[in-house]
C-alpha positions in Angstrom: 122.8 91.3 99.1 120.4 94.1 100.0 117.3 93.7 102.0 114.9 92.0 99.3 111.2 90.5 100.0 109.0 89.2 97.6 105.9 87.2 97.8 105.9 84.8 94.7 102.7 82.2 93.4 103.0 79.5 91.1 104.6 76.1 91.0 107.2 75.7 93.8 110.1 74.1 92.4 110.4 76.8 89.7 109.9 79.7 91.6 112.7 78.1 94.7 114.9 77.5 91.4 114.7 81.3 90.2 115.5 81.9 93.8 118.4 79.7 93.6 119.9 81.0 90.6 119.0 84.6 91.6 117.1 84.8 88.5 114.0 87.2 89.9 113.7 88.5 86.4 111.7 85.3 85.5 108.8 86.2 87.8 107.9 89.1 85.2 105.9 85.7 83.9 103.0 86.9 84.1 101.4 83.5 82.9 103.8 81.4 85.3 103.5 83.5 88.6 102.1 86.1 90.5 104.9 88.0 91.8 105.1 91.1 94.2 108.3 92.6 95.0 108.0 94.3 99.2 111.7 94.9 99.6 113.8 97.5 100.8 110.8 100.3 102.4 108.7 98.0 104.3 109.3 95.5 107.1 108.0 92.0 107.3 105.4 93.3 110.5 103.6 95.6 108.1 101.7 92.9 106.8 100.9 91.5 110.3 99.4 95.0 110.4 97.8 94.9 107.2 96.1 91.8 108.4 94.7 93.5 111.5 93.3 96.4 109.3 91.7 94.0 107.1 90.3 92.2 110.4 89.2 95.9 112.2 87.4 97.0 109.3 85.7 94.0 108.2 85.0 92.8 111.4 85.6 89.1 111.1 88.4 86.9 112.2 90.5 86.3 109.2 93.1 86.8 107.9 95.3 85.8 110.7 98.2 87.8 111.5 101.0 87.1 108.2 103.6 85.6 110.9 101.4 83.1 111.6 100.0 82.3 108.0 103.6 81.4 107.5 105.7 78.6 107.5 109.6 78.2 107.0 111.2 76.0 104.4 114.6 74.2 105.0 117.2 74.6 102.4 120.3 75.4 101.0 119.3 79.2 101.1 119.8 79.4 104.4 123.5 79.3 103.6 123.1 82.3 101.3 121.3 84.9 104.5 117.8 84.1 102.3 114.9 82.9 103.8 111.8 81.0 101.9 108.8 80.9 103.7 105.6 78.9 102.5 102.6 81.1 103.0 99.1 79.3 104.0 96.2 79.7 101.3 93.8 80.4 103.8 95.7 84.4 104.6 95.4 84.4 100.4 92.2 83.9 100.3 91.2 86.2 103.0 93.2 89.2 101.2 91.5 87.8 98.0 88.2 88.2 99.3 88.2 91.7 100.7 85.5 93.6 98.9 87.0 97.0 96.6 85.0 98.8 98.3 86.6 98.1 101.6 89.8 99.1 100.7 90.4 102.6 101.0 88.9 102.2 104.8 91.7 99.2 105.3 94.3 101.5 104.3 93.4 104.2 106.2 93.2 101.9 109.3 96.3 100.2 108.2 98.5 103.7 108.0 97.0 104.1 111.7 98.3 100.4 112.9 101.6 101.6 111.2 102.1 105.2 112.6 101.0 103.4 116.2 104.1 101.5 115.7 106.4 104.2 114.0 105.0 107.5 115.1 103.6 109.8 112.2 104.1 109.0 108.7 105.2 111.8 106.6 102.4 113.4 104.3 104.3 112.1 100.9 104.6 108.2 102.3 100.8 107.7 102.7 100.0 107.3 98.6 102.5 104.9 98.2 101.2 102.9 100.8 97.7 103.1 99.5 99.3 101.8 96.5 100.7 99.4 97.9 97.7 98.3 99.8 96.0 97.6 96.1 99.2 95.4 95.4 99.0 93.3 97.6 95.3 93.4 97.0 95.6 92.5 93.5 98.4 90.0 94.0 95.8 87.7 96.7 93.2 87.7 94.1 96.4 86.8 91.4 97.7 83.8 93.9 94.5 82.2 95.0 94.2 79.8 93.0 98.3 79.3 92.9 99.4 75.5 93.5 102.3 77.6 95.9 102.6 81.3 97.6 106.4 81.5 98.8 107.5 84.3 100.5 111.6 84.9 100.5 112.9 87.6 101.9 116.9 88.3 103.1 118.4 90.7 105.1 
């Protein structure tokens, strides 16, 4: 199974039984979920970093870092190298609420956090991650009022 991530809202036991199944196709639902796939180029940590971009540039104290908006379900996917995390409202909402305005600055700080980490980013790299910066944008303000944000993610 290749690296996968994907942070998916909506009601809990369908979204852990389309994990189960391995039927990720379903969370193209756009009336059932909120779904955004973060597999593959990115590493869990980036959104610790995205949430310490958010928190430079806005100046307050939320969102929390994502490792600790996050807590680990016990299950059967275990068995299968996946991992299903339950993600708290509260780092949602705090994504949710970050002002369009804001959010070319929080991506310019968060490509900073990240080439801290990494060294520098090639040239071509940085629009994606811009884009990917309105993702997951879009997907807080999609999830906040979501019964249940999983994230699952396997190696």
């Amino acid at each position: 199974m290749p690296f996968r991530m994907d942070l998916v809202a909506g009601d809990r036991h369908a979204i852990l039984t389309a994990l189960a199944l391995d039927t990720p196709e379903v969370f193209d639902d756009a009336a059932r979920f909120a779904h955004l796939s973060l597999g593959g180029p990115i590493d869990p940590t980036w959104l610790d970093r995205f949430s310490e971009a958010v928190r430079r540039v806005t100046g307050e104290d939320a969102p929390g870092d994502f490792l600790d908006a996050r807590r680990e379900l016990d299950g059967p996917d275990e068995e299968r190298g996946q991992t299903i995390e339950v993600v708290d409202g509260a780092w949602i909402a705090a994504i949710a609420r970050l002002d369009d305005r804001r959010l070319d600055a929080v991506t310019g700080a968060w490509i900073e956090l990240i080439e801290e980490d990494l060294g520098d980013l090639p040239r071509e790299e940085k629009p994606w991650i811009r884009k990917l910066a309105g993702e997951i944008l879009a997907f807080c303000r999609r999830a906040e009022s979501s019964a249940d944000v999983l994230l699952a993610w396997s190696l």
